[in-house]
N, C-alpha and C positions, 0 to 999 in steps of 0.2 A: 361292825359296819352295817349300817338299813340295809335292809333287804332291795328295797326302790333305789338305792344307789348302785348297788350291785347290778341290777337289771338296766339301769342304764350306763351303766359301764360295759355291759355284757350289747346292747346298742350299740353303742358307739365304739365297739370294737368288731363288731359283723359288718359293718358298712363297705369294708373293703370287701369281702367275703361275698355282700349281696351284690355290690355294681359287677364283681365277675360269673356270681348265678344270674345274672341279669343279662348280662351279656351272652351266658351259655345259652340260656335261654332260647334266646334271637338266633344263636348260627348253628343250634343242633333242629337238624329238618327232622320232624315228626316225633316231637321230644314226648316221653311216656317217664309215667312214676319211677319207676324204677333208676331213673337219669338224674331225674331229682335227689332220690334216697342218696345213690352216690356221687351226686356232687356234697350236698346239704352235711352226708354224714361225714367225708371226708375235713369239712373244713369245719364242721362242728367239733370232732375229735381231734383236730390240733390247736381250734381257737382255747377248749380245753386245757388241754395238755401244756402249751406253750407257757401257761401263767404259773403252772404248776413246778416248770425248770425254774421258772425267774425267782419265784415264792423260794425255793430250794437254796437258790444261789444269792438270796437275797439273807436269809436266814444263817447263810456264813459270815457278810459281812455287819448284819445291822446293830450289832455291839458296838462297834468305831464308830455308826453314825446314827446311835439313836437323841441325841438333843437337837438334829434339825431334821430328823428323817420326814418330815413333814415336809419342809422346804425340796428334799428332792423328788419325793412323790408328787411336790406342786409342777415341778421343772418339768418332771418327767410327761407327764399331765398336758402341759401346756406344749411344749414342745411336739409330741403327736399330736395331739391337737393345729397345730400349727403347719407340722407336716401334710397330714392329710389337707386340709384347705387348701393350701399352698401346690398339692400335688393334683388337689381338683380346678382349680384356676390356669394352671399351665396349660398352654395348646399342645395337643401331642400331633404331629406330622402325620402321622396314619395308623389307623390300629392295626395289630398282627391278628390275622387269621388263627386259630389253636382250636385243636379237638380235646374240648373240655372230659371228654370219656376216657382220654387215652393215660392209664394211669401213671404213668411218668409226670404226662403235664398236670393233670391231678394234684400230684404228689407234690412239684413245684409251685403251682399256684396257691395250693394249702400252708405250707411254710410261707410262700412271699406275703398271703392276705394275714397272716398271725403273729409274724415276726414283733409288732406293737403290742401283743398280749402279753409276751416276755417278759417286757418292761414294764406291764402293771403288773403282773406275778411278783417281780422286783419290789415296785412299791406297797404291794401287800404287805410284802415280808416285811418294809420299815414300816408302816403303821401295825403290824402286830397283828393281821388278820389270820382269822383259822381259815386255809383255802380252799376247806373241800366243800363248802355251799357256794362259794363262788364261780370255783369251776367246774360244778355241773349246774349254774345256772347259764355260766356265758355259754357251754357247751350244748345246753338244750336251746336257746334262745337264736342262737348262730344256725344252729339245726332249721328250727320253725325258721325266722328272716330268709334263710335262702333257699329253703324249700318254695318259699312262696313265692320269692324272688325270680326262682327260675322259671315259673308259669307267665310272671309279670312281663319277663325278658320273649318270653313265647308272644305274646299279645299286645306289649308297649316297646318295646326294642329300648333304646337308648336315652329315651325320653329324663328317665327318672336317675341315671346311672350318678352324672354327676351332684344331684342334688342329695341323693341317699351318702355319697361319700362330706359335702357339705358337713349335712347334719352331723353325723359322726365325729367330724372332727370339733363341730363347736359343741355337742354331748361333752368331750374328753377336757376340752376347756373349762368349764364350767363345774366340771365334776373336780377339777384342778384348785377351781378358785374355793369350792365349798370346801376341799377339807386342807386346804389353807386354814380359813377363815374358823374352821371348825378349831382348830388346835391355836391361834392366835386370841381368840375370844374367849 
């Protein structure tokens, strides 16, 4: 797999990850580096990690489904892809208050922003990718996005939140339809 495909897989799967550093941003008063480090490295280390179960558990089953494992990495592809937008366009009745530092909620917003990384760990495994240039690239790039993120959230509050999950989700689309299109042609 390109390395520029990677990196924009490793995009469009921080997106969740940034609109909630974006959001810590804005409701942590007098936010300092160190806030950043541990939001950024928390959700970089499971954006990681998450692809890495999928690739595992994908790797058990992709003998039964390697003549269209293509088709389901497009599914699966399109389908987050689909989710995210779909979850940026919904009206949400009120956002919840949450202290981004307290490591419980941490620890929950990390699994809930990574749970989509799974499912391309998954489709690695059916296209046959080696996963450990992947996941330390989406893990370093998740890192940087929401490090910066979190400053962004300091200075622009919610401006950008739903726009950065936008992108993300049409990233995963697109990245759906190329390696379609890659194994069709």
């Amino acid at each position: 797999m390109e390395i520029i495909t990677i990196l924009l897989i490793a995009i469009g799967l921080s997106m969740d990850a940034l609109a909630v550093s974006v959001t810590s941003g804005l409701i942590i008063h007098s936010p300092q580096i160190k806030d950043a480090v541990k939001i950024a490295g928390s959700f970089g280390i499971f954006q990681a990690f998450m692809p890495l179960l999928g690739w595992i558990s994908g790797l058990k089953i992709s003998n039964l489904i390697s003549s269209f494992d293509h088709w389901v990495a497009f599914f699966i592809l399109i389908f987050l892809g689909i989710k995210i937008i779909y979850e940026t366009m919904k009206k949400e009745s009120k956002k919840e208050q949450f202290n981004p530092l307290d490591t419980q909620v941490l620890l929950v917003l990390s699994i809930a922003t990574s749970i989509d990384a799974l499912a391309i760990g998954l489709s690695f495994a059916f296209l046959d990718v080696n996963i450990f240039l992947p996941i330390l690239i989406i893990g370093f790039v998740t890192f940087i996005i929401c490090f910066i993120g979190f400053f962004i959230g300091d200075k622009f509050g919610h401006f950008f939140e739903n726009k950065v999950k936008l992108l993300g989700g049409l990233i995963l689309i697109l990245i759906g339809f190329k390696i379609l299109f890659g194994h069709l042609l």
